[in-house]
C-alpha positions as CSV (number, residue, x, y, z in Angstrom):
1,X,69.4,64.9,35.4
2,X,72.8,63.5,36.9
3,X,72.3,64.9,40.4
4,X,71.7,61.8,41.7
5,X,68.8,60.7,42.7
6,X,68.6,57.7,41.0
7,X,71.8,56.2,42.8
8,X,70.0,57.1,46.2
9,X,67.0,55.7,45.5
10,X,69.3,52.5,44.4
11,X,71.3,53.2,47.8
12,X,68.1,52.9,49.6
13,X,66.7,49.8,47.8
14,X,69.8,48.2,47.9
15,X,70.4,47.7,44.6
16,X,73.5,49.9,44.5
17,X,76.0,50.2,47.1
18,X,78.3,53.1,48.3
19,X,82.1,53.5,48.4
20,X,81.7,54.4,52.2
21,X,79.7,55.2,54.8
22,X,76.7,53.7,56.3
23,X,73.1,52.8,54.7
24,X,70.2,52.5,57.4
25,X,66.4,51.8,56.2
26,X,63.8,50.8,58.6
27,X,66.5,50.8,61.4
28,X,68.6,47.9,59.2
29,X,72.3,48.9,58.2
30,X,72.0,47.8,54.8
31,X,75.9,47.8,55.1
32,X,75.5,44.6,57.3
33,X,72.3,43.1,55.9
34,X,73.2,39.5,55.3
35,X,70.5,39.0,52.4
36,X,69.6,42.3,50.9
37,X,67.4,40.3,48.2
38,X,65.5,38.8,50.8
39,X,65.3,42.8,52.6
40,X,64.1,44.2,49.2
41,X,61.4,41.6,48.2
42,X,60.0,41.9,52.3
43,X,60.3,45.3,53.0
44,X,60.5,47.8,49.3
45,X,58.7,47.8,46.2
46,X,59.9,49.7,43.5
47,X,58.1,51.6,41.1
48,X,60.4,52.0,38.2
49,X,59.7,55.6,35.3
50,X,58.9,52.6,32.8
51,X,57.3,50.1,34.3
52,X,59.7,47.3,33.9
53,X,57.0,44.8,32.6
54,X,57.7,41.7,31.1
55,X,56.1,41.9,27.7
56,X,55.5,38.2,27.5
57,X,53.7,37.8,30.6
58,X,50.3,38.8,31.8
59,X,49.3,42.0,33.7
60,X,48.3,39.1,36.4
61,X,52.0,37.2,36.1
62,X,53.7,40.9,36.2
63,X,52.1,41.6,39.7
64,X,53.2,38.5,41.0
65,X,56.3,38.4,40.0
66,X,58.0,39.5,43.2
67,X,55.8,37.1,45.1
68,X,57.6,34.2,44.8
69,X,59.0,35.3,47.6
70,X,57.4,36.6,50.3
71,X,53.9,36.1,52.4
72,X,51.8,35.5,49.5
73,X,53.7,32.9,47.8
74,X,51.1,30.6,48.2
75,X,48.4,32.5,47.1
76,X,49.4,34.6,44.4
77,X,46.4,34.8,42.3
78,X,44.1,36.3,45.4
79,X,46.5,38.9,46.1
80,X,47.4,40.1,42.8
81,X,44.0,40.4,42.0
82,X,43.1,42.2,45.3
83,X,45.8,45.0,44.4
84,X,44.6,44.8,40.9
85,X,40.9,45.7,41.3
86,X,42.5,48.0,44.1
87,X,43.9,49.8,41.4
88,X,41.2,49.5,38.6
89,X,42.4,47.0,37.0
90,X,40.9,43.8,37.4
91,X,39.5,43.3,33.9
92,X,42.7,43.6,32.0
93,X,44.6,40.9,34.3
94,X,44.7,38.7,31.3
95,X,46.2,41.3,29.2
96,X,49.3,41.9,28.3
97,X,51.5,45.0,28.9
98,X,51.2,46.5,25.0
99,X,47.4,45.8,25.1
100,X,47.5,48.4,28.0
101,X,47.7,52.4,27.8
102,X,50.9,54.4,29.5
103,X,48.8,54.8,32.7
104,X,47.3,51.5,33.0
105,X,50.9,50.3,32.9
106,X,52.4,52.5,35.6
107,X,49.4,51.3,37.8
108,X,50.3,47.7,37.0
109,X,53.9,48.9,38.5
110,X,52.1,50.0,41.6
111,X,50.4,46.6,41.7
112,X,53.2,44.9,41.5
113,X,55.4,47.4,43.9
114,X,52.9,46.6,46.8
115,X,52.6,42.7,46.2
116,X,54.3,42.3,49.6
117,X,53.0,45.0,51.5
118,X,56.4,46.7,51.2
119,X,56.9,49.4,54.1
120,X,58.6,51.5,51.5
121,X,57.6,52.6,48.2
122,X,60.4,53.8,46.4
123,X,59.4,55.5,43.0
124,X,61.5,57.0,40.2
125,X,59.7,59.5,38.1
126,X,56.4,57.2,37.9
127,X,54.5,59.9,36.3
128,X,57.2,61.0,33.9
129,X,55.0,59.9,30.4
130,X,51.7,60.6,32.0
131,X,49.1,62.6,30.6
132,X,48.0,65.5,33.3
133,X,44.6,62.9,34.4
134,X,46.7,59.7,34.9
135,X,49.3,61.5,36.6
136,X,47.0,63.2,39.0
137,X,44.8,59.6,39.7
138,X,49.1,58.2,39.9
139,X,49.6,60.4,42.4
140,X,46.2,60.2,44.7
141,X,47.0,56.6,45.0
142,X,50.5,56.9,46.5
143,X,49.2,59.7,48.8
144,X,46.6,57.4,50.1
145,X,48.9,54.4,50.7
146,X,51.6,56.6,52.8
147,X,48.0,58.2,54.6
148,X,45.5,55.1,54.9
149,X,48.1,52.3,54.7
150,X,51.4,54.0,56.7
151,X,54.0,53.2,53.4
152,X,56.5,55.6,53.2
153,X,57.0,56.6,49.7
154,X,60.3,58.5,48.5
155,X,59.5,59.6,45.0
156,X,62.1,61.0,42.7
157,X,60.8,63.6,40.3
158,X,62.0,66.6,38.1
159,X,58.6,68.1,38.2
160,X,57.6,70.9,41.2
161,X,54.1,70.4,40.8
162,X,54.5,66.6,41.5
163,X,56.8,67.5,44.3
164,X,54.6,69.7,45.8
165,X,52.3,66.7,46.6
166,X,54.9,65.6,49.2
167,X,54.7,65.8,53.0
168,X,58.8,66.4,53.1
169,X,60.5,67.7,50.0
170,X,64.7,66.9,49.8
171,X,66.4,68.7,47.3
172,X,69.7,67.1,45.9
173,X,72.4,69.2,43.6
174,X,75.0,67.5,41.8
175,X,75.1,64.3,44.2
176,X,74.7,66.3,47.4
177,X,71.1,66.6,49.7
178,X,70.9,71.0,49.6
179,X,67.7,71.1,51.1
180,X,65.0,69.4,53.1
């Protein structure tokens, strides 16, 4: 807690901004980008520790949130019900997020994180209030997106044993990268 990780993973989605230096993802200086909205909703989906659902919309309106724009803008129902059955979830696509369990939300996150076929996944604690089994079906779903799908995923987490899922492990102390 307070090392930091948060604000990089905000650096990287451009959502936050540093005082100096430079910011490159996918080869783009995010220093320069001219529309960093426009960036984020083509190119990273976000996969927040609590879900970020809007209560008042469906687990079908959630996922399609971010693609009003993007490539699927004009067929928004066949693509968030692709990612949706993808991810178990078809049935419950008229629910909404408080008729869903802890887990069944997170993977509505992930549904809604790849609605554009980000190239980068960028996840902040997502199994943080998971039970052990939900956590572990969390985390086999990530790994096969980075291995069948090529999305890189940087995934922020407290716990070792979810970090010891990753390919490349970066450790970060009080602000500063100590390790990776």
């Amino acid at each position: 807690s307070g090392s930091g990780k948060s604000t990089l993973l905000n650096m990287i989605g451009a959502l936050d901004r540093p005082d100096s230096g430079m910011i490159k993802v996918a080869g783009r200086n995010l220093m320069k980008e001219k529309d960093l909205s426009s960036f984020r909703a083509r190119e990273i989906g976000f996969i927040f520790q609590l879900h970020n659902l809007i209560p008042n919309l469906t687990v079908l309106e959630n996922v399609e949130i971010p693609m009003f724009e993007g490539p699927y803008k004009d067929n928004m129902d066949e693509r968030a019900m692709e990612l949706l059955e993808y991810l178990g979830l078809a049935e419950k696509s008229n629910r909404l997020p408080s008729e869903l369990s802890g887990g069944e939300r997170q993977r509505v996150a992930i549904a809604r994180a790849l609605a554009n076929d980000p190239t980068i996944i960028l996840a902040d604690e997502p199994t943080g209030s998971l039970d052990s089994k939900t956590e572990k079906k969390i985390l086999e779903k990530l790994k096969e997106l980075n291995r069948e799908h090529n999305v890189t995923i940087v995934l922020v987490t407290h716990d070792p044993r979810v970090a010891s899922m990753a390919s490349r492990i970066i450790k970060i102390l009080d602000g500063k990268i100590v390790g990776g």
